[in-house]
PQR file of N, CA, C, O and H, with PARSE charges and radii, in Angstrom:
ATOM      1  N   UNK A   1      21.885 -25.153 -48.741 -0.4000 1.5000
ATOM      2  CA  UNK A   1      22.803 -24.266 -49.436 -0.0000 2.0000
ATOM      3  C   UNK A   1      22.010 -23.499 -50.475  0.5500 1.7000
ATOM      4  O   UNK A   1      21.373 -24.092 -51.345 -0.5500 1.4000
ATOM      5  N   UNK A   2      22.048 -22.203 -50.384 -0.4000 1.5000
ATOM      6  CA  UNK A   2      21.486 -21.503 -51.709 -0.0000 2.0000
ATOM      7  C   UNK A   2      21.961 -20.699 -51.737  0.5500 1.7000
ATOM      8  O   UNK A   2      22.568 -20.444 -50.697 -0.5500 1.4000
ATOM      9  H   UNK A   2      22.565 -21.720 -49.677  0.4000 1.0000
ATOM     10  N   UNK A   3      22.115 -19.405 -53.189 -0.4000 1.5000
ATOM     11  CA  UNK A   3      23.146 -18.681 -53.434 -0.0000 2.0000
ATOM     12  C   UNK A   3      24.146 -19.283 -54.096  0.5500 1.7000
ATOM     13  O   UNK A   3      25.006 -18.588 -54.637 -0.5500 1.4000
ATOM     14  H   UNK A   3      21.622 -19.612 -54.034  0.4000 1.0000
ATOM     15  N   UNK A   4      24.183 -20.461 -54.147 -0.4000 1.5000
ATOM     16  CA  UNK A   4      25.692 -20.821 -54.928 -0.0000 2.0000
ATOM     17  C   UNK A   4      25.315 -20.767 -56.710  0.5500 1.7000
ATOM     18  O   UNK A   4      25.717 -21.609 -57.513 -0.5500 1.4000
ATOM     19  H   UNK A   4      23.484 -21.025 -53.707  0.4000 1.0000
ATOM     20  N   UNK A   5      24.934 -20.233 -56.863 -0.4000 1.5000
ATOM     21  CA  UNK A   5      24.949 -20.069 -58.581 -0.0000 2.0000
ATOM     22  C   UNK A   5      23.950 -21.074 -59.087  0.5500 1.7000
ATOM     23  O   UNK A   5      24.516 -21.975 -59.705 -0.5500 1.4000
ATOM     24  H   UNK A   5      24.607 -19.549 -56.211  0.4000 1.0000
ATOM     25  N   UNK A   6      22.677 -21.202 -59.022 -0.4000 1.5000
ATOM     26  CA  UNK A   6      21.786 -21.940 -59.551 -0.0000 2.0000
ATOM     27  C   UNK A   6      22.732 -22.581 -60.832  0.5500 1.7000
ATOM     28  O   UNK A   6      23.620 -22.034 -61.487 -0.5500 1.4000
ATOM     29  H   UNK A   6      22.217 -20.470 -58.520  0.4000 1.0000
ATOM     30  N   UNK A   7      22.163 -23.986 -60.917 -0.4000 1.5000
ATOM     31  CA  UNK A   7      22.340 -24.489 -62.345 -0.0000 2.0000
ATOM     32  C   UNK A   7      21.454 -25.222 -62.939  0.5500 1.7000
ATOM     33  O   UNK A   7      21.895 -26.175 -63.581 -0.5500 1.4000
ATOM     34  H   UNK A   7      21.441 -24.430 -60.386  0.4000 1.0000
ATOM     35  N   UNK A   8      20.097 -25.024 -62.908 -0.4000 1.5000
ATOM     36  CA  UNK A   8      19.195 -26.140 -63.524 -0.0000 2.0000
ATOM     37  C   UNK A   8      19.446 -26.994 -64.541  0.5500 1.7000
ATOM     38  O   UNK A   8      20.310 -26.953 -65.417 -0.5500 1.4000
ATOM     39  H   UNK A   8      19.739 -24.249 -62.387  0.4000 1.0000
ATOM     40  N   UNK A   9      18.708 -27.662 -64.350 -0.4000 1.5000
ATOM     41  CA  UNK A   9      17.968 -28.162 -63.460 -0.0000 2.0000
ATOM     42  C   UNK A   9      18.248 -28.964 -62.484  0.5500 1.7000
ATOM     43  O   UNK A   9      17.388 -29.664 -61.949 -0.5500 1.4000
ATOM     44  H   UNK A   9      18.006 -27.696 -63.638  0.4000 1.0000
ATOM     45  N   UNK A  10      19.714 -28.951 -62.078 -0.4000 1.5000
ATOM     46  CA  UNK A  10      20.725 -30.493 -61.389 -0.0000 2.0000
ATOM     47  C   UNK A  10      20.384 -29.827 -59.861  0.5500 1.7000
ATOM     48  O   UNK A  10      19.765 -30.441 -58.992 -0.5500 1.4000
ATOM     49  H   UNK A  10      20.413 -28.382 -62.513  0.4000 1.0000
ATOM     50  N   UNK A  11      20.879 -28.534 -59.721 -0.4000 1.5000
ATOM     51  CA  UNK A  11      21.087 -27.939 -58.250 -0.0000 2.0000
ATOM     52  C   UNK A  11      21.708 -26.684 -58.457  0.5500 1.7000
ATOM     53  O   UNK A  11      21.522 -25.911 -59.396 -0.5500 1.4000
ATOM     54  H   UNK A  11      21.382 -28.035 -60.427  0.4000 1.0000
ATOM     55  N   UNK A  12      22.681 -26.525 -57.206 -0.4000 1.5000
ATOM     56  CA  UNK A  12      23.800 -26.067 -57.440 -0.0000 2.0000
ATOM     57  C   UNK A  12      24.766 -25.716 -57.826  0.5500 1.7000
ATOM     58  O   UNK A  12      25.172 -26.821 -58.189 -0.5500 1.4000
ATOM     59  H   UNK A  12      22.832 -27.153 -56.443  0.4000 1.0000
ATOM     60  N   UNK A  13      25.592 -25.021 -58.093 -0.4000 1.5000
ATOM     61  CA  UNK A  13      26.858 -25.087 -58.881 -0.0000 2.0000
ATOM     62  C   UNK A  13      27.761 -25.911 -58.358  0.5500 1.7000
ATOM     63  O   UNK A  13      27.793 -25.941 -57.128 -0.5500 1.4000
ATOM     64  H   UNK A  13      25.262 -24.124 -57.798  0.4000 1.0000
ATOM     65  N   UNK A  14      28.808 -26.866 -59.180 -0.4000 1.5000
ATOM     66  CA  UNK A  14      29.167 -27.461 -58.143 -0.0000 2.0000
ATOM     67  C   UNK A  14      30.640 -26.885 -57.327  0.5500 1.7000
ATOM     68  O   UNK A  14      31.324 -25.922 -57.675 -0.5500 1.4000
ATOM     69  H   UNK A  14      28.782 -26.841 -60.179  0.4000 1.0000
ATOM     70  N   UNK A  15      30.827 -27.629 -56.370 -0.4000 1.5000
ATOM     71  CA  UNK A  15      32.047 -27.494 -55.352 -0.0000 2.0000
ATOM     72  C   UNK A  15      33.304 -27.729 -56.037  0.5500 1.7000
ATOM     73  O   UNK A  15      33.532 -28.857 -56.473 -0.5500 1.4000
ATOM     74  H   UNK A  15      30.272 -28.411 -56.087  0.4000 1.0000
ATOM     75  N   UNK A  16      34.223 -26.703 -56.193 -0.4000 1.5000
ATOM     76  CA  UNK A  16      35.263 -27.278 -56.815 -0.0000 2.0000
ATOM     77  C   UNK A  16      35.902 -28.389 -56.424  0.5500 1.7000
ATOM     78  O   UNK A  16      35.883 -28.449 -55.195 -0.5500 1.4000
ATOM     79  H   UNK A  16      34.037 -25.787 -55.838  0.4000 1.0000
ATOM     80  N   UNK A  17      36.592 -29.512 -57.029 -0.4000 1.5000
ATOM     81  CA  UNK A  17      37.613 -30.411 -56.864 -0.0000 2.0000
ATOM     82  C   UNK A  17      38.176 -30.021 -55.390  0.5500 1.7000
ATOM     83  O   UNK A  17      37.889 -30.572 -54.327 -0.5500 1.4000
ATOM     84  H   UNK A  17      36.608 -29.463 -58.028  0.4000 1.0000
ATOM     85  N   UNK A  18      39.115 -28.844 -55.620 -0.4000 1.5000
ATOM     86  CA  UNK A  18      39.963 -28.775 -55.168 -0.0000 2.0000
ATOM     87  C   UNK A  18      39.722 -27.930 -53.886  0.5500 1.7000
ATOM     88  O   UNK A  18      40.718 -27.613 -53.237 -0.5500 1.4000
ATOM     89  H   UNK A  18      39.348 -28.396 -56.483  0.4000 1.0000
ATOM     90  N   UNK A  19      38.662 -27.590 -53.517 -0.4000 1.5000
ATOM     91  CA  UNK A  19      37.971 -26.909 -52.455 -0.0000 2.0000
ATOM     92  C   UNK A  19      38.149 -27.841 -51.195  0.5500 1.7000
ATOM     93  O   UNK A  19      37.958 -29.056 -51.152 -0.5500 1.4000
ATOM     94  H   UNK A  19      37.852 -27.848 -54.044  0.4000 1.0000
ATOM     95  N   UNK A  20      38.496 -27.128 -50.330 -0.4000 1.5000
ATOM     96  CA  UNK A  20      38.898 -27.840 -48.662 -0.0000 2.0000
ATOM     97  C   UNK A  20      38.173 -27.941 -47.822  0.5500 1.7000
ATOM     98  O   UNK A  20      38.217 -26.969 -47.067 -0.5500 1.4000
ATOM     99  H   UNK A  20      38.651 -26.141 -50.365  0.4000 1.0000
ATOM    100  N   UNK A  21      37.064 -29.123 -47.390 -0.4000 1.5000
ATOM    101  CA  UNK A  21      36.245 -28.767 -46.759 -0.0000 2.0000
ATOM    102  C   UNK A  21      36.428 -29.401 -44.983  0.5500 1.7000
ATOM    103  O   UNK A  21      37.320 -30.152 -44.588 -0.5500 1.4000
ATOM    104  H   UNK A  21      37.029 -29.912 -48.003  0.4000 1.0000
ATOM    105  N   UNK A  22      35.670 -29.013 -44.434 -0.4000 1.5000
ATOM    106  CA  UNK A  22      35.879 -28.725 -42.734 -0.0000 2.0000
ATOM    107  C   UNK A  22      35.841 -30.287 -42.655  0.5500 1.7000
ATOM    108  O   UNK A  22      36.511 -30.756 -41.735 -0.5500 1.4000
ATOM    109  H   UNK A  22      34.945 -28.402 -44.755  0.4000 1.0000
ATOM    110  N   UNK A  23      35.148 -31.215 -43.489 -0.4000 1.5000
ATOM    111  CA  UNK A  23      35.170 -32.891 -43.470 -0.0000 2.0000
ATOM    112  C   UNK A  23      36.808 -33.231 -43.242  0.5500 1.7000
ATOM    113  O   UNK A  23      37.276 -33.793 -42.252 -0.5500 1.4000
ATOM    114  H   UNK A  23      34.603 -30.834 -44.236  0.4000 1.0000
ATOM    115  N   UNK A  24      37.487 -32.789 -44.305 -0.4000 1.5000
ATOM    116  CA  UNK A  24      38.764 -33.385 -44.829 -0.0000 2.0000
ATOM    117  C   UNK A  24      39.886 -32.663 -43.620  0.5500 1.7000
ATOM    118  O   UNK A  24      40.943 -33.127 -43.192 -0.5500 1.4000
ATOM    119  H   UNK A  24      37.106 -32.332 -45.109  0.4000 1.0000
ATOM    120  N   UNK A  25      39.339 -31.641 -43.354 -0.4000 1.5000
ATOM    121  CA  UNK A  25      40.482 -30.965 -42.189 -0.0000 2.0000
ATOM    122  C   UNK A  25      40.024 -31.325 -40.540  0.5500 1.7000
ATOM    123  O   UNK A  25      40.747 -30.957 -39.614 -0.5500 1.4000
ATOM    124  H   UNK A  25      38.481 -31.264 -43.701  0.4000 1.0000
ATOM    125  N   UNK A  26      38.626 -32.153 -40.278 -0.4000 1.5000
ATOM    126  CA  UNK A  26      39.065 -33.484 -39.149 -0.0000 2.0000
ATOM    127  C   UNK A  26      39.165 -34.117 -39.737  0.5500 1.7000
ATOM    128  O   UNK A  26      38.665 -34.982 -39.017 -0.5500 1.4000
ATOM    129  H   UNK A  26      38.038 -32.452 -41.030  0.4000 1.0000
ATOM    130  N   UNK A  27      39.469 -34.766 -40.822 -0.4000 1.5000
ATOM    131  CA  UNK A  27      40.133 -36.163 -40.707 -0.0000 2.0000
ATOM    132  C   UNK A  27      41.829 -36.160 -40.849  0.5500 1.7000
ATOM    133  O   UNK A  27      42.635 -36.981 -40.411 -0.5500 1.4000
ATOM    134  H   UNK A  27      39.874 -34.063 -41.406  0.4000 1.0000
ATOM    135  N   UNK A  28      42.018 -35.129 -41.498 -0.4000 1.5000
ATOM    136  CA  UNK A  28      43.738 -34.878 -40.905 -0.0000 2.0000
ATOM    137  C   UNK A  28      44.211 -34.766 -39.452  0.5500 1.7000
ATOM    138  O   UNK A  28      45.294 -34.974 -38.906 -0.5500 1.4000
ATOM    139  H   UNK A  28      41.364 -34.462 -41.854  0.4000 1.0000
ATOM    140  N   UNK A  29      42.943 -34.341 -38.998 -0.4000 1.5000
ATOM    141  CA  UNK A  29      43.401 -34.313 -37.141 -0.0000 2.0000
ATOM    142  C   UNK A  29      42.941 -35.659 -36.291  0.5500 1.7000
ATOM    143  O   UNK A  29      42.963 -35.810 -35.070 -0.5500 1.4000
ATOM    144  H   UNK A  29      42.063 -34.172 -39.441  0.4000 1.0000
ATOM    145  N   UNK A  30      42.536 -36.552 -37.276 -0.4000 1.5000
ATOM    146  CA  UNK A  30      42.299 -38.020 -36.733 -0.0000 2.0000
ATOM    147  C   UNK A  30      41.052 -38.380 -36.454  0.5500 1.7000
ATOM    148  O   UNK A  30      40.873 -39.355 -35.724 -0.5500 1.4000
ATOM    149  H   UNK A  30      42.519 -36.429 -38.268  0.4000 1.0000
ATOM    150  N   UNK A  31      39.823 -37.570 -37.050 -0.4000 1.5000
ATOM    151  CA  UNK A  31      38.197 -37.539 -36.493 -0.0000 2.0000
ATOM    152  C   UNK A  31      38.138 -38.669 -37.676  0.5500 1.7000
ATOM    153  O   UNK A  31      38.939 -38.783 -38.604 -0.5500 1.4000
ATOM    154  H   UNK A  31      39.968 -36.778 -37.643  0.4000 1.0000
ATOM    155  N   UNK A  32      36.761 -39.632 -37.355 -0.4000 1.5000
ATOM    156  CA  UNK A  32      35.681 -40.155 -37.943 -0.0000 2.0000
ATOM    157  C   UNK A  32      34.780 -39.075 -39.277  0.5500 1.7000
ATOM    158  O   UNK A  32      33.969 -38.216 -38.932 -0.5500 1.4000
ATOM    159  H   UNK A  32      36.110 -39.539 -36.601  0.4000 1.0000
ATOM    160  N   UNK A  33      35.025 -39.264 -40.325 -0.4000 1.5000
ATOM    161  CA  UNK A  33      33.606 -38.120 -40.615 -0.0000 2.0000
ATOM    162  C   UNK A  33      32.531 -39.279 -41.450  0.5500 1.7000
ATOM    163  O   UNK A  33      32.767 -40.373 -41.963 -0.5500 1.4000
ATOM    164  H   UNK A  33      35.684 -39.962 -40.606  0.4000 1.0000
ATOM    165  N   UNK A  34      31.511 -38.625 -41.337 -0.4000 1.5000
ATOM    166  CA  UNK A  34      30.248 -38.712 -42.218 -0.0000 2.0000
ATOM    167  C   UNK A  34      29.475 -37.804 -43.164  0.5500 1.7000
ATOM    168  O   UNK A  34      30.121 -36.776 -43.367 -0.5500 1.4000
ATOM    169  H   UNK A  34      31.319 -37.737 -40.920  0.4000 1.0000
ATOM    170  N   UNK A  35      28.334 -37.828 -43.800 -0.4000 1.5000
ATOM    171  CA  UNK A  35      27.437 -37.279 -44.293 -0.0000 2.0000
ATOM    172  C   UNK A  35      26.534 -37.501 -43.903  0.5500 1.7000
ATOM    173  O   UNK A  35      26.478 -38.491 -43.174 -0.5500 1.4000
ATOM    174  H   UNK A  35      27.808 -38.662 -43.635  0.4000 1.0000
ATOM    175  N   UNK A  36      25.090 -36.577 -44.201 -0.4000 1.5000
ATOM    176  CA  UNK A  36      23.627 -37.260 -44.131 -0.0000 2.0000
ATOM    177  C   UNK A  36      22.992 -35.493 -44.556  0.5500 1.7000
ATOM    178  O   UNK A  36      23.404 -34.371 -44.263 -0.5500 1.4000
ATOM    179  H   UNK A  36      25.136 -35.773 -44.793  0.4000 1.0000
ATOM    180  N   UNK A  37      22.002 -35.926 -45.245 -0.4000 1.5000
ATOM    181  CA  UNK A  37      21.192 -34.585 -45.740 -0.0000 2.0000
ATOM    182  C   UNK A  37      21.510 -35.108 -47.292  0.5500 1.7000
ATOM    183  O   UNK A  37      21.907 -36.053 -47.974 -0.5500 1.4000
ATOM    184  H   UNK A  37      21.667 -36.837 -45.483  0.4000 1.0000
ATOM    185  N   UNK A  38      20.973 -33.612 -47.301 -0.4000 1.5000
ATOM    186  CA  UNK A  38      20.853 -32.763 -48.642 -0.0000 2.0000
ATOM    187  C   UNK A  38      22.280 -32.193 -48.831  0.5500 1.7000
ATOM    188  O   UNK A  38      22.599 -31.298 -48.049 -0.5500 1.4000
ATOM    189  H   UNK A  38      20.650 -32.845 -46.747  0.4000 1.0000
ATOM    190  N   UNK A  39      23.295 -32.635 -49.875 -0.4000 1.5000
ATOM    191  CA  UNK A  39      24.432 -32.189 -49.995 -0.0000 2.0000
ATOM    192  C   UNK A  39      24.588 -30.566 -51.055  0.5500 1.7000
ATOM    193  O   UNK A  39      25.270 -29.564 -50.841 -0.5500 1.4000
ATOM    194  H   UNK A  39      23.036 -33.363 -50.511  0.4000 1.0000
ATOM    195  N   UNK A  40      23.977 -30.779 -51.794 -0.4000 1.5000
ATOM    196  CA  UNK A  40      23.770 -29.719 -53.007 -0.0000 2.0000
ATOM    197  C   UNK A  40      25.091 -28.772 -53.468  0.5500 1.7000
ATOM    198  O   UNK A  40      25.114 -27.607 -53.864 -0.5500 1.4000
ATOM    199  H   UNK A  40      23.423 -31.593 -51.968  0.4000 1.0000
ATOM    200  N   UNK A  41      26.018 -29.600 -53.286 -0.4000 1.5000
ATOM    201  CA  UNK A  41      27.360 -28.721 -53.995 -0.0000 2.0000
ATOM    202  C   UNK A  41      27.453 -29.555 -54.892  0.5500 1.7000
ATOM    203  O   UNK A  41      28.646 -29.744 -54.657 -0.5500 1.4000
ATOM    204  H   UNK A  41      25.999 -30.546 -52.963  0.4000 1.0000
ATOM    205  N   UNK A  42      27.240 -30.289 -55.792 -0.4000 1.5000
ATOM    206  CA  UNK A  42      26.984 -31.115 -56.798 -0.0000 2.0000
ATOM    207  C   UNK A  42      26.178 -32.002 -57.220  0.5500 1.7000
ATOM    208  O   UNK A  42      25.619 -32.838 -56.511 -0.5500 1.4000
ATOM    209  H   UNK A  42      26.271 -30.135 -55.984  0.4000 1.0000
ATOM    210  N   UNK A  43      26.032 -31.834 -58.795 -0.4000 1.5000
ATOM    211  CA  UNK A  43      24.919 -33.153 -58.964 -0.0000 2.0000
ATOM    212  C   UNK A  43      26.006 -34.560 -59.461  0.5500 1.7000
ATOM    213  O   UNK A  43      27.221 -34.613 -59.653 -0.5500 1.4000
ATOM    214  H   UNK A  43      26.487 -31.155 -59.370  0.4000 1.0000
ATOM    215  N   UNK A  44      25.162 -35.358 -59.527 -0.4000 1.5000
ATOM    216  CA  UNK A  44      25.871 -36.817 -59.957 -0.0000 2.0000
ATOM    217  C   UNK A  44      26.898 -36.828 -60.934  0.5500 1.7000
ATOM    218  O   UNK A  44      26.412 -36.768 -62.063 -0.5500 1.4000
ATOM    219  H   UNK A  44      24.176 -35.315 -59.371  0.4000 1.0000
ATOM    220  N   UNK A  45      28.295 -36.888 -60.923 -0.4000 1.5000
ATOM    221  CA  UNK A  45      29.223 -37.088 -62.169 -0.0000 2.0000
ATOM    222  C   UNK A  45      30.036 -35.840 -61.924  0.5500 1.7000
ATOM    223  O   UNK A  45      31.000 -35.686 -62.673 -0.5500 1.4000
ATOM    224  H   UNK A  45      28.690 -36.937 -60.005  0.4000 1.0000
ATOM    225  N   UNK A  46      29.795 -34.857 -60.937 -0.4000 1.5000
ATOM    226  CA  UNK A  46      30.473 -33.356 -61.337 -0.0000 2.0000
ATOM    227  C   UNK A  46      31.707 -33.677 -60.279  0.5500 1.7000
ATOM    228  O   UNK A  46      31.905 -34.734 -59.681 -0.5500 1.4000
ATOM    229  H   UNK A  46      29.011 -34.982 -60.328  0.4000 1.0000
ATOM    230  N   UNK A  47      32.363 -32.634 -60.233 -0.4000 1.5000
ATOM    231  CA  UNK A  47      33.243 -32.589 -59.586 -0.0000 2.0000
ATOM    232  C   UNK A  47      32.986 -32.364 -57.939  0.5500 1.7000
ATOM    233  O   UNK A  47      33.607 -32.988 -57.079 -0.5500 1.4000
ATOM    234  H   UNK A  47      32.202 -31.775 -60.720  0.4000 1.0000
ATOM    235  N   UNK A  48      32.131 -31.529 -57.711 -0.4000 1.5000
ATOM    236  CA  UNK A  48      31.582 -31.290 -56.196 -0.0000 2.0000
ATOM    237  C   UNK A  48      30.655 -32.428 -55.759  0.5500 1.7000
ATOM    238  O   UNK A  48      30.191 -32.307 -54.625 -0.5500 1.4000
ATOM    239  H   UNK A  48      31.627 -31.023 -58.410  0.4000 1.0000
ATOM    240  N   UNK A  49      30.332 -33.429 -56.407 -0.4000 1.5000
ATOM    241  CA  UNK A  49      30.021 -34.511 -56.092 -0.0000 2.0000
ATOM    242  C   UNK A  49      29.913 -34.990 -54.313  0.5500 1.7000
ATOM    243  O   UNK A  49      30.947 -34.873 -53.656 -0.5500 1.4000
ATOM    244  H   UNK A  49      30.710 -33.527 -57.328  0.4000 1.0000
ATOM    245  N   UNK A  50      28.798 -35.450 -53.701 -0.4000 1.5000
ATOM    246  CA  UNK A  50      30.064 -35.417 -52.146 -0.0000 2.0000
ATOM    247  C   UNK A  50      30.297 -36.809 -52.160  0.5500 1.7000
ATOM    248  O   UNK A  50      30.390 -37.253 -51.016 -0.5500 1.4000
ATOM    249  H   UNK A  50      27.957 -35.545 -54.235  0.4000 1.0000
ATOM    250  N   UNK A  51      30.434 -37.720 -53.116 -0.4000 1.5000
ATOM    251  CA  UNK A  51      31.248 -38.896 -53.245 -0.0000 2.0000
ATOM    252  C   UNK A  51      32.426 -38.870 -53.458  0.5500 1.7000
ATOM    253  O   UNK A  51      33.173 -39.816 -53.211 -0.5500 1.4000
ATOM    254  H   UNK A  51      30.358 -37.359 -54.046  0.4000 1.0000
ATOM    255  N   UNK A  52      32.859 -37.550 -54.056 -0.4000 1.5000
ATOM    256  CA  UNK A  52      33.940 -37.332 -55.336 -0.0000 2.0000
ATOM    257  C   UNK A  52      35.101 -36.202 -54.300  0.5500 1.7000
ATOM    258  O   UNK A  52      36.321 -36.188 -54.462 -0.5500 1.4000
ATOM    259  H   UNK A  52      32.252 -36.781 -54.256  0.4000 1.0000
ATOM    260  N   UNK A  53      34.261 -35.240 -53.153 -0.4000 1.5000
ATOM    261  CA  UNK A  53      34.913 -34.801 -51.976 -0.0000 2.0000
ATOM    262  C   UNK A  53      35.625 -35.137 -51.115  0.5500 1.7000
ATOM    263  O   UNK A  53      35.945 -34.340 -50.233 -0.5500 1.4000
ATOM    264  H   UNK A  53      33.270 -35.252 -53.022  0.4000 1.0000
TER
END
């Protein structure tokens, strides 16, 4: 991800809260999801967190 509004030194800017991501809309249709990578819509504690997603 780049372009999203640098914020040094953490990453990214983060992902809003309330932002809908393609994860959360299969699992309303009954999919399995995961992660793996480099997430970079948040650093640790923020809201775009991808623990906190």
């Amino acid at each position: 991800m780049r372009g999203n509004m640098e914020r040094p030194p953490e990453e990214q800017h983060p992902l809003k809260g309330e932002a809908i991501t393609i994860a959360e809309i299969f699992k309303q249709a009954g999919y399995s999801t995961g992660a793996f990578g480099k997430w970079r819509l948040g650093y640790p504690g923020s809201e775009g967190n991808s623990n906190n997603q």
